[in-house]
C-alpha positions in Angstrom: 0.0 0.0 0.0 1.7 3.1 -1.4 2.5 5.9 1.6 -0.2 9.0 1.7 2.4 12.0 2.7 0.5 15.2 3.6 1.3 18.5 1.3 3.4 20.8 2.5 2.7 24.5 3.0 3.9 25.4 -0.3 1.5 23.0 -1.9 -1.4 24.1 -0.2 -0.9 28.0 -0.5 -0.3 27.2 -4.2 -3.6 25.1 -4.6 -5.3 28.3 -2.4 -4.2 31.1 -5.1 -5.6 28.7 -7.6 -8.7 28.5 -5.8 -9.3 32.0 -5.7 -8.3 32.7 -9.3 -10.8 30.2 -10.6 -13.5 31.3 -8.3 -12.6 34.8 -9.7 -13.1 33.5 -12.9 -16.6 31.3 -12.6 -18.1 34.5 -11.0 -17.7 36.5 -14.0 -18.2 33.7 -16.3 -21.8 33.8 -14.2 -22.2 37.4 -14.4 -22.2 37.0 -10.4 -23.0 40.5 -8.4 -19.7 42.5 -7.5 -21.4 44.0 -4.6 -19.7 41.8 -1.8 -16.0 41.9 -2.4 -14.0 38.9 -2.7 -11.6 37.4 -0.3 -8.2 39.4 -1.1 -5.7 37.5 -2.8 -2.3 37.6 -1.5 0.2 37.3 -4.2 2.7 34.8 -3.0 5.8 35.5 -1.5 8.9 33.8 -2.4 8.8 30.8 -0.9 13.0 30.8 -0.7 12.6 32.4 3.0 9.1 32.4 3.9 7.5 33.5 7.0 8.8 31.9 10.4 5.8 31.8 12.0 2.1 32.0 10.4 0.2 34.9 11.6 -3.5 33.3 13.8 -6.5 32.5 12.2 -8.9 35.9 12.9 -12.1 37.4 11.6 -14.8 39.9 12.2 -16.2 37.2 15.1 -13.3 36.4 16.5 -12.7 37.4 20.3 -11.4 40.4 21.7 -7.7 38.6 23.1 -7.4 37.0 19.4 -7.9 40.1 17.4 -5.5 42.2 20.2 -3.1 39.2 19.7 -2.9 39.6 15.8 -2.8 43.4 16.3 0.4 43.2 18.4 1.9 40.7 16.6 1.5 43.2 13.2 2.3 46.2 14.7 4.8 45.6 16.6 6.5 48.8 17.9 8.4 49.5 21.4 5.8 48.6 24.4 7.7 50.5 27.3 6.3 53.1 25.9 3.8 54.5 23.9 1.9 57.6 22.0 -1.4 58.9 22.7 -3.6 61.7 20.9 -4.5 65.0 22.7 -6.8 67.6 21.6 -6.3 71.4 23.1 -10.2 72.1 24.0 -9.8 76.0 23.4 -7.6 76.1 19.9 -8.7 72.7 19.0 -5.0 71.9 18.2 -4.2 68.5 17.8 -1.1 66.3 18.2 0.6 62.9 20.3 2.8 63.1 23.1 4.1 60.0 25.0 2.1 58.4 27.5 2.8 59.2 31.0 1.8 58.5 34.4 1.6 62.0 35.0 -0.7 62.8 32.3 0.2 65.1 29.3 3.6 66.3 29.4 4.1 64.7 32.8 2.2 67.9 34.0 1.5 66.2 37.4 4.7 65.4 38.3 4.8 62.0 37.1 7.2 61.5 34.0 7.4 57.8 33.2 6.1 56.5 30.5 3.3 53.9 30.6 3.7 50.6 29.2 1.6 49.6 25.7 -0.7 46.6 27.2 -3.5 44.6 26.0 -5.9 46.8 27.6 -4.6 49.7 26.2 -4.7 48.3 22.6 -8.5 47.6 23.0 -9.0 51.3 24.1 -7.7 52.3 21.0 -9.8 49.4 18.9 -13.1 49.9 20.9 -12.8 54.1 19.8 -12.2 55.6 23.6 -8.4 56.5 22.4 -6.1 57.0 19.7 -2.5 55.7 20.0 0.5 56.3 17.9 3.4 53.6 18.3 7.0 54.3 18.2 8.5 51.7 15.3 12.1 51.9 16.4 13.2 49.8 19.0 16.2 50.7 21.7 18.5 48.4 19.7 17.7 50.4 15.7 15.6 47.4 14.5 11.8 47.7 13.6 9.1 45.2 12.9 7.8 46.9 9.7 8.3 49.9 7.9 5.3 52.3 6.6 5.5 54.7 3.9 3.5 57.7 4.4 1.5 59.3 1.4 -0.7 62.6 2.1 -0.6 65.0 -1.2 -2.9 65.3 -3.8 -2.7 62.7 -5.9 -2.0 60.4 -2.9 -3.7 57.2 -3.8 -2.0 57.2 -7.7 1.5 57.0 -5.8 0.2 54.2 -3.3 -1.1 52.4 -5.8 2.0 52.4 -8.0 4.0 51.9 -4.5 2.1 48.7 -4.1 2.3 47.1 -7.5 6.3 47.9 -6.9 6.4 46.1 -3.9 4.2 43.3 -5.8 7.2 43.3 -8.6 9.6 42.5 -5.9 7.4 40.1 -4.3 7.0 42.3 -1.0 4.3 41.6 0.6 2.3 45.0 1.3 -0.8 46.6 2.7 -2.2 49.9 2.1 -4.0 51.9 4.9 -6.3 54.4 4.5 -4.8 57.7 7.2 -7.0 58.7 9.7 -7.6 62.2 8.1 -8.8 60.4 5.1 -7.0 62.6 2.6 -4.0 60.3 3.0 -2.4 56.6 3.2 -0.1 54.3 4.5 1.3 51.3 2.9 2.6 48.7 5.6 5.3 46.0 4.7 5.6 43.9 7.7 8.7 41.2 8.8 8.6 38.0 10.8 11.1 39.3 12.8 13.2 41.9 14.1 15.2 43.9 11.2 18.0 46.5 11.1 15.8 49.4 10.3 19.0 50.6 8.1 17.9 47.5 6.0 14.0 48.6 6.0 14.4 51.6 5.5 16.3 51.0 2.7 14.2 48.4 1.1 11.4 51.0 1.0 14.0 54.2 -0.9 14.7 51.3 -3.1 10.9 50.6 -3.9 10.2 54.2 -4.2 13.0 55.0 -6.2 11.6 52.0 -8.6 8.2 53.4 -8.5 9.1 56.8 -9.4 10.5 55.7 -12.2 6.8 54.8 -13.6 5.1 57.6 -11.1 7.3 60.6 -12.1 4.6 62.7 -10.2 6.3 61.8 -7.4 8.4 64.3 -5.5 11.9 63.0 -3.6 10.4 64.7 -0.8 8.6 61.4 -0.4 11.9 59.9 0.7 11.8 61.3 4.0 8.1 59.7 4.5 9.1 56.5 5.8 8.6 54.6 9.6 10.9 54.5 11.3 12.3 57.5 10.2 15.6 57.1 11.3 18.4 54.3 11.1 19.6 54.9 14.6 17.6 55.6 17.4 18.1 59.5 18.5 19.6 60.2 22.2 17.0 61.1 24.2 14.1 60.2 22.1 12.1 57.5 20.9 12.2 58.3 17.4 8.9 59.5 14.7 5.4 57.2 15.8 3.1 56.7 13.3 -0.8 56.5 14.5 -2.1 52.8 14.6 -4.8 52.1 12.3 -8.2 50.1 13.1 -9.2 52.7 15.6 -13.0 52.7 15.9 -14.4 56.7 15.2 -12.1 56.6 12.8 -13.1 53.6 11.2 -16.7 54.7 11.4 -16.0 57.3 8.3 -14.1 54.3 6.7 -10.8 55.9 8.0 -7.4 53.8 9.5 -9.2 50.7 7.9 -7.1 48.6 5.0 -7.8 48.8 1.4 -8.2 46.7 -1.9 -7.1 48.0 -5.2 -10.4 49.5 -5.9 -9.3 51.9 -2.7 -12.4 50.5 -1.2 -12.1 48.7 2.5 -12.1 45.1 3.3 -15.4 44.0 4.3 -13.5 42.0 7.3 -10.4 43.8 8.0 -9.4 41.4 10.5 -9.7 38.2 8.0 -7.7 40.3 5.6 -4.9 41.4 8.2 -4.4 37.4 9.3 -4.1 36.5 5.7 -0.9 39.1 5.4 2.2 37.9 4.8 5.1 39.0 6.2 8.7 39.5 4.7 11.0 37.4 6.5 14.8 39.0 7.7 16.7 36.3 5.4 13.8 37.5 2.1 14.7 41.1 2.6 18.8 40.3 3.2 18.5 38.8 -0.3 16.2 41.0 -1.9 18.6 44.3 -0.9 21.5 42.4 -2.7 19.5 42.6 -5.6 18.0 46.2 -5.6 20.2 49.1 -6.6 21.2 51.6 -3.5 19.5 55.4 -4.3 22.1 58.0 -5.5 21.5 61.4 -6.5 23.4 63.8 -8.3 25.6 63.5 -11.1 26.6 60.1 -10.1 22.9 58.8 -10.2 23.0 59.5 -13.8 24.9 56.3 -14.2 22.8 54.1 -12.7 20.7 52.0 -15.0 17.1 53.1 -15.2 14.7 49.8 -16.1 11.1 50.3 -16.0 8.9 47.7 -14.2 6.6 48.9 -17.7 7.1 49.4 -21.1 7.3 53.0 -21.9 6.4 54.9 -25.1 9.0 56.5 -27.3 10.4 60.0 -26.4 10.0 62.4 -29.0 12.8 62.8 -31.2 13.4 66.8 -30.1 12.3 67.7 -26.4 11.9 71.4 -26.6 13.7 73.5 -23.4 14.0 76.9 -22.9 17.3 78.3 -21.5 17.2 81.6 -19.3 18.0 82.0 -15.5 17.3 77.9 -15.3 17.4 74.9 -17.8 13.5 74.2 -18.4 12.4 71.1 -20.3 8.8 70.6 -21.7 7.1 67.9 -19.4 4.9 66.6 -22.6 6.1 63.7 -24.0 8.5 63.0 -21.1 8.5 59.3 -20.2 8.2 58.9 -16.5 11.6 57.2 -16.0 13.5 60.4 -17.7 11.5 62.9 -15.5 12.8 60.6 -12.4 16.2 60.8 -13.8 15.8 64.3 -13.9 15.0 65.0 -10.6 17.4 62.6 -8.8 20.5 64.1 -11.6 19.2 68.1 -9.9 19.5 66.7 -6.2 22.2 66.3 -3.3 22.8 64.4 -0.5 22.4 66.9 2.6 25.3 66.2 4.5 23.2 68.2 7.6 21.0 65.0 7.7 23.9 61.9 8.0 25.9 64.2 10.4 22.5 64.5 13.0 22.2 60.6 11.9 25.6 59.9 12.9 25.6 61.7 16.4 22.2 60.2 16.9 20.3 64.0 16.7 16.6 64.1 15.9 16.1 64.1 11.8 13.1 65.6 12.4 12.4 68.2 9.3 16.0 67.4 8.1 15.2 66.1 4.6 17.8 63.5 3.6 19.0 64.8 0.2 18.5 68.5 -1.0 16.4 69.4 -4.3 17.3 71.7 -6.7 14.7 71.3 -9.0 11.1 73.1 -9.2 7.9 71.8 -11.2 4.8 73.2 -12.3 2.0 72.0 -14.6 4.1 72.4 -18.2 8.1 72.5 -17.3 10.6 70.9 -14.8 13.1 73.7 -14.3 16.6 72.6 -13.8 20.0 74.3 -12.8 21.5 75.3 -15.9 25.0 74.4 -14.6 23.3 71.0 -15.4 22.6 71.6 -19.6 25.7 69.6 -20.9 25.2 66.4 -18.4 20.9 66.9 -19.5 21.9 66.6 -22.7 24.0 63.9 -22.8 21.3 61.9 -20.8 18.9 62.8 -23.4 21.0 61.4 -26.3 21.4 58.1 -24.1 18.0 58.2 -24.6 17.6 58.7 -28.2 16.1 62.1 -28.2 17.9 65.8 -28.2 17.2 69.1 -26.5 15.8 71.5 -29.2 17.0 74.8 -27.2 15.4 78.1 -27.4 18.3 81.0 -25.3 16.0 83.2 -23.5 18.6 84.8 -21.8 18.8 89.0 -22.3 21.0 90.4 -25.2 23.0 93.3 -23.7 25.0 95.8 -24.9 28.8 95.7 -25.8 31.4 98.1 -23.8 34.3 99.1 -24.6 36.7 97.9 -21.9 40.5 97.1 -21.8 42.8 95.2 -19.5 45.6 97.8 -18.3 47.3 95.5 -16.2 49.5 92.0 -16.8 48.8 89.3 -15.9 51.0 86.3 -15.1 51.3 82.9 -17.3 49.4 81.0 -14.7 46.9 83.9 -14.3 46.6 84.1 -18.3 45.9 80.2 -18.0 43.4 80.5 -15.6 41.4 83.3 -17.8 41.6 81.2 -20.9 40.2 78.2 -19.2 37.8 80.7 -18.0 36.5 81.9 -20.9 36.1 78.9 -22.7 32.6 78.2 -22.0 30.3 80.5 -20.7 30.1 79.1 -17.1 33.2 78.8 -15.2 34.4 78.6 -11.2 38.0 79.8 -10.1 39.9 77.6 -7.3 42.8 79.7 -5.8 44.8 80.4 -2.9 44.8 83.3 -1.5 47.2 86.0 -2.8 46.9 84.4 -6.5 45.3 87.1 -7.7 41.4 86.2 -8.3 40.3 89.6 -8.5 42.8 90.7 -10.9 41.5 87.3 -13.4 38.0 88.4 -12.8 39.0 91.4 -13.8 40.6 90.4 -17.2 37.8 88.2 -17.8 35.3 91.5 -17.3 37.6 93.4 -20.1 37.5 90.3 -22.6 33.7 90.0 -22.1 32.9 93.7 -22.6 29.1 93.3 -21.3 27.7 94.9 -18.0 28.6 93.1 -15.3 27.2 92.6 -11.7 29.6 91.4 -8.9 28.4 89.5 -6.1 29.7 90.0 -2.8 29.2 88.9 1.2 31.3 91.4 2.8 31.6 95.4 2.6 35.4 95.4 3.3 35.9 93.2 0.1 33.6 95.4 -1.8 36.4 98.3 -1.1 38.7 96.1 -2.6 37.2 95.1 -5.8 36.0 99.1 -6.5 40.1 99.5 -6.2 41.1 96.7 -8.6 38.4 98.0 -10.8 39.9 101.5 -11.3 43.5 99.9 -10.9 43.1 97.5 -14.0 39.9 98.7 -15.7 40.3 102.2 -15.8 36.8 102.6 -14.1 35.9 106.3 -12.6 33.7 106.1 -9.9 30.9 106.9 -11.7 31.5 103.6 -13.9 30.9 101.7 -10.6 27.9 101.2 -9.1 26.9 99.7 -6.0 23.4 98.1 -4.8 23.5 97.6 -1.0 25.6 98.6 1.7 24.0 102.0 1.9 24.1 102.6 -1.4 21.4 102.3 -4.4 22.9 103.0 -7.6 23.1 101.1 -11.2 26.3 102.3 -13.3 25.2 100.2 -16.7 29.3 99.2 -16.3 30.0 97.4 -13.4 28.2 97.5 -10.3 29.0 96.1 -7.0 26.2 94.6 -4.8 25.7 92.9 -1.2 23.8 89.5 -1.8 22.0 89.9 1.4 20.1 93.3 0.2 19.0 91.4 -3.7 17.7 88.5 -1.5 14.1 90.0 -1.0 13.9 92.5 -3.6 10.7 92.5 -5.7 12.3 93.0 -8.8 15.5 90.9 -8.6 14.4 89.1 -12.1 14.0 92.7 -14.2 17.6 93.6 -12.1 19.5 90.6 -13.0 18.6 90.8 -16.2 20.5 93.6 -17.2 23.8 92.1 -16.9 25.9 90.2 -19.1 28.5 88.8 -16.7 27.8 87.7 -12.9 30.9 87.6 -10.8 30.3 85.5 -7.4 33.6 86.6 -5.2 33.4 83.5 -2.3 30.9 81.2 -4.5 31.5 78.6 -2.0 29.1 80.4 0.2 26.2 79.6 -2.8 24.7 76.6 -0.8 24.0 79.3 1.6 20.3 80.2 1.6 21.2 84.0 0.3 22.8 83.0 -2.2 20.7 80.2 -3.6 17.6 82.6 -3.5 19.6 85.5 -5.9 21.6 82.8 -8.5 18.3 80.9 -9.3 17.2 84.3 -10.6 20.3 84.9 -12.5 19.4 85.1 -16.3 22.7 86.6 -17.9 24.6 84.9 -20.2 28.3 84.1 -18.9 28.7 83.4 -15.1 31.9 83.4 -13.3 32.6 82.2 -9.5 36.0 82.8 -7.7 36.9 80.6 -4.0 39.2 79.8 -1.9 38.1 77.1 -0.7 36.2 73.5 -2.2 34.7 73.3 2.0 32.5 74.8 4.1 31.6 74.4 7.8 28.0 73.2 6.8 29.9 70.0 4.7 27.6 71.2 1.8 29.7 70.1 -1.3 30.7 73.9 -2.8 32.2 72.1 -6.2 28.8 69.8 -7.0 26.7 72.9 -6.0 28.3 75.4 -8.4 28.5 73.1 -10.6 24.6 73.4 -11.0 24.4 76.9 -10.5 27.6 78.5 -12.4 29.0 75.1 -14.5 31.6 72.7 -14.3 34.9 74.3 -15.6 37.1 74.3 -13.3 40.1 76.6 -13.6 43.0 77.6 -11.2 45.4 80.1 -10.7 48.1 79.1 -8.9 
């Protein structure tokens, strides 16, 4: 008599998809009423490392302790302490503090935290409170990892989030926030994970998904739970509110959703059918999935579509002025990704408070110098020559239309001499229309800058942090130029007058002027003396506004206290060439 084994798991969760795939199928076959969803399918997981432990068997009628036992053993967070909702009753300002025997804020005395329980859980279940849990434990590992979406457009980014996860095989969840104008999609693991390795599963899946979702903003890379890799010193780390909470649920809020963004009819059957990712699937999927980069190194990263896009158009019209702006029509998502990620930086700000275990709290991780609006993406124009060549990878060109202002000629000359590695350094200058000057001190920038004012012969505008250096430039201009003082203006510093020649400025009094386009525009040549102080806010708000043709920058310097990377920043503002005079 031949031996009857049993199946094994991956047998019968096989013989279950097929189940529901024909049933699927008979009901429309039967024109069956849609009315009453379906069971949700749960695509399979790899079956290389599944799930240690199956989640328990729960549903709608299930007890109290069994639906509180699948709840904790889902959303698993810290339980020494936890988050609970307050409501100011004369402002009506809302927001979470940690629980406390004390009360809000420890206002009675009393600062320890209470411990999440059982009982506590149902509180929040039954409707009587609202808890948020801290993901991060003490020793920087997490159970799951959320990704928070709340702008418009929210639920066409979680939907492309999920079917990401689904092309990775991640099993995911999405969540409807409990202000209803938001989401939240949950990947949850059988155990305990580094949250460095969660966190960076989910800027993996994003990244992927905004290469099909280019509406998404890298903003959204600061959106995750945990928010941190390390916990902070003296903190707990972000909490995210738990879902299932009962008022809420009542407007068909915190509850879990199918693709049709409508809830699960029994949430709790749904949530005991979730699979989790377990710690050896997510060390083998991030061997496999490409680390995010920005800047100009993402640009060599491999961009692959989870879908087939159409053709670019063979010309992608851009107009050139104060920024590099591409037409968005026609723009497949995965170049307008590209784009984005190509115009960004990491923000060394963020990984130093990381490092020292500081709250990241409205630190974003990598600094955007892009903008978007309905029609255009508008770039740096430091960045033209590396767009370009991304578009030719691409099979399409940038038809360019120069917006910038024609000004008028001048008659200039050069009355001093210069030396042969100062001559070097204004031919290397003057080569392309963008350049930045790396010096010493005492190498004679000013005198270069000079030179390279006589050989352009247009108005200039000269850039400057500091009134004692502004003295010394209005002396090297009459030294070497010839300049009367009339032929030099000033803006700033006391001062309000335009020569049409040259004219000195302090950046700090362009930064709020009204008219800083109509200003700017009137100028030929900008001159930034110190341009290592662009990533500085000042800066940055006058040189996105700068539309003349040729821009020069003179440092130092290639650091700054802040770490900001001067040399990648100019770069996209002012240009690549790199001359120097020493």
């Amino acid at each position: 008599m031949a031996n009857s084994a049993e199946p094994d798991k991956e047998t019968l969760q096989k013989e279950i998809v097929r189940l529901r795939e024909e049933n699927e199928r008979l009901r429309s076959m039967l024109k069956l009423p849609e009315d009453v969803p379906a069971a949700p399918i749960i695509r399979e997981q790899s079956t290389l490392f599944p799930s240690e432990e199956p989640l328990p068997v729960v549903d709608t009628k299930s007890t109290v302790e069994q639906k509180v036992a699948l709840f904790r053993a889902l959303f698993k967070g810290r339980d020494d302490v936890y988050a609970v909702q307050w409501v100011n009753e004369h402002t009506g300002k809302k927001g979470y503090s940690p629980a406390r025997f004390g009360g809000y804020g420890g206002k009675f005395g009393d600062k320890r935290t209470l411990s999440l329980t059982n009982e506590v859980i149902y509180q929040h279940l039954s409707g009587d409170k609202v808890l948020g849990i801290y993901p991060l434990l003490k020793d920087d590992t997490c159970f799951f990892l959320a990704c928070d979406f709340d702008d418009e457009g929210w639920e066409l980014d979680a939907k492309e989030y999920i079917e990401t996860c689904r092309h990775w095989k991640v099993p995911a969840c999405l969540e409807r926030s409990r202000s209803g104008k938001g989401g939240h999609a949950w990947i949850f693991f059988s155990g305990a994970v580094s949250a460095v390795a969660a966190r960076r599963l989910g800027t993996g899946i994003l990244r992927e998904t905004m290469i099909v979702r280019a509406e998404m903003d890298l903003a959204s890379y600061d959106r995750f739970f945990p928010n941190q890799d390390f916990m902070p010193k003296g903190g707990y780390g972000n909490l995210i509110a738990l879902p299932l909470q009962r008022k809420a649920r009542i407007l068909g809020n915190t509850e879990f959703l199918g693709d049709d963004f409508k809830p699960w009819p029994d949430q709790w059957a749904f949530l005991s059918r979730m699979q989790r990712l377990s710690p050896k699937h997510l060390e083998a999927l991030l061997e496999t999935m490409p680390p995010v980069s920005v800047g100009l190194e993402s640009a060599l990263v491999p961009v692959k579509p989870i879908r087939k896009e159409p053709p670019l158009p063979k010309v992608i019209q851009a107009e050139l002025c104060a920024e590099l702006s591409l037409v968005k029509s026609g723009l497949t998502p995965s170049l307008l990704s590209q784009l984005k990620h190509v115009a960004s930086m990491n923000n060394p700000e963020f990984y130093k408070k990381q490092k020292l275990r500081f709250s990241t709290f409205q630190t974003p991780r990598f600094i955007r110098c892009y903008r978007e609006d309905l029609t255009h993406i508008h770039l740096p124009r430091g960045l033209m020559e590396n767009v370009k060549k991304i578009v030719e990878k691409k099979g399409s060109k940038l038809g360019l239309i120069d917006r910038r202002p024609k000004t008028r000629h001048l008659k200039l000359v050069f009355k001093a001499e210069l030396k042969p590695a100062q001559e070097t350094a204004v031919t290397a200058l003057l080569s392309g229309e963008h350049g930045v000057m790396v010096s010493p001190p005492g190498t004679g920038k000013t005198v270069v800058a000079c030179a390279a004012i006589a050989r352009r012969n247009v108005p200039t505008l000269i850039l400057l942090h500091r009134k004692p250096i502004l003295e010394q430039w209005r002396a090297q201009l009459i030294s070497t130029l010839g300049l009367t003082k009339k032929e030099i203006g000033q803006l700033g510093g006391g001062r309000k007058r335009k020569s049409g020649v040259v004219d000195l400025a302090m950046i700090q009094s362009l930064r709020n002027k009204a008219d800083i386009e109509e200003l700017l525009g009137t100028y030929g040549l900008i001159i930034i003396d110190e341009c290592h102080h662009i990533p500085a806010v000042s800066f940055e708000e006058v040189l996105k506004h700068a539309k003349s043709r040729y821009i020069l920058g003179l440092t130092a310097t290639p650091y700054r206290r802040d770490d900001l990377p001067p040399k990648k920043w100019t770069q996209r503002r002012v240009g690549s060439s790199i001359a120097t005079g020493s």
